[in-house]
N, C-alpha and C positions, 0 to 999 in steps of 0.2 A: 504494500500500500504506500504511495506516494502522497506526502504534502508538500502542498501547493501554497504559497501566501497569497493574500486576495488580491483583485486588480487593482490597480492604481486608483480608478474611479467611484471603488465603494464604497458606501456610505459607514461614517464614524458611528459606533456606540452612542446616545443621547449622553447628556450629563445633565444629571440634575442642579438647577439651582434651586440655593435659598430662598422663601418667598421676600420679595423687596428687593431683591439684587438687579442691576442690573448688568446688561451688558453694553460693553464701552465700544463706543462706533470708529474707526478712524484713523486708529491710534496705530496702525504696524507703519502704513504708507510712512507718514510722517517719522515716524523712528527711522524708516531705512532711508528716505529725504535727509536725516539728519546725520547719519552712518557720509553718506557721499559727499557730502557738504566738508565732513572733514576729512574726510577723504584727501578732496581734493587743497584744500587748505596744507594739510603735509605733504603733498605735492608740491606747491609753489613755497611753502617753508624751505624743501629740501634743496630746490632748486634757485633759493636766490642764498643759500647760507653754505651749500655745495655741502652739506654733514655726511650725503650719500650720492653714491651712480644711480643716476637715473635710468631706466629705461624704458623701449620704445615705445610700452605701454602707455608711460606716463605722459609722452610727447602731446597728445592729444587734450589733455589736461595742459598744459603750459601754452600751448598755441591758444587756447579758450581764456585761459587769463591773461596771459600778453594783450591779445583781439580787445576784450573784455576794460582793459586796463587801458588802453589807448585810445579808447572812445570816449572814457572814462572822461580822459586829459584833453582830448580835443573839445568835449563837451564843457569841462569848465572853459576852458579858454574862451570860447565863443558865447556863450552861457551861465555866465556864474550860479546864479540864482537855480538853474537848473539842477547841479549838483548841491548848492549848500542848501537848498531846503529839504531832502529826501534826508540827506546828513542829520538836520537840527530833528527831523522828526524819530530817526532811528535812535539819533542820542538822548531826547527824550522819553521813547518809549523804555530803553534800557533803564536811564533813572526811574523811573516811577515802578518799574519792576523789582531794582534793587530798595528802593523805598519802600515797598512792600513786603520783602523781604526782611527786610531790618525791622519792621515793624512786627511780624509773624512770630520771628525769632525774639523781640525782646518781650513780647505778650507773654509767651511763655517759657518765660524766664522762670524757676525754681517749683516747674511743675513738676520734675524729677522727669527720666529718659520716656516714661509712656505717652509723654505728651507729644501731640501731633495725630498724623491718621493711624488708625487701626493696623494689624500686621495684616496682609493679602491671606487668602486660604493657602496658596503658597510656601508662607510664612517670611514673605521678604514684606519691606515697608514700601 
């Protein structure tokens, strides 16, 4: 007798949840949006501080920031306003983030380490 594992296309076992629980919409896209994003960032880290050999792979990623980066500078030149308002809006939504942040964090302050959200069924926070 031979086994077989199921095809690729069968359907999972249900999983029960909890009443109240819900489920979270959204959320992988943007995590693997964020995985590429620095990605590519230690791409152009590595290649303008030369800490490693690049390769070919990477090439494709530095032609995207060069391009990217030259538009950038041509666009101030021609356009200041252009680039320094996208700037003042980015630099503000980060302050008001870390603002909030500082504010989270000094709330609860001498709640002891349970403070904050719940541990995941998981068991990570």
């Amino acid at each position: 007798m031979r086994i077989e594992p199921p095809p690729r296309n069968a359907a999972l076992p249900a999983v029960k949840r909890p009443p109240g629980a819900r489920r979270r919409k959204g959320q992988g896209s943007m995590g693997r949006a964020g995985v590429g994003v620095l990605r590519a960032g230690r791409v152009v880290e590595a290649a303008i501080t030369h800490r490693r050999e690049l390769g070919p792979a990477e090439s494709k990623v530095m032609l995207g920031a060069g391009l990217a980066l030259l538009v950038l500078a041509v666009a101030a030149l021609f356009w200041p306003r252009l680039v320094a308002v996208p700037f003042a809006v980015l630099g503000a939504w980060i302050a008001v983030a870390l603002l909030a942040g500082a504010y989270s964090t000094w709330a609860r302050r001498g709640k002891g380490p349970s403070a904050g959200p719940p541990p995941r069924e998981d068991g990570r926070r």
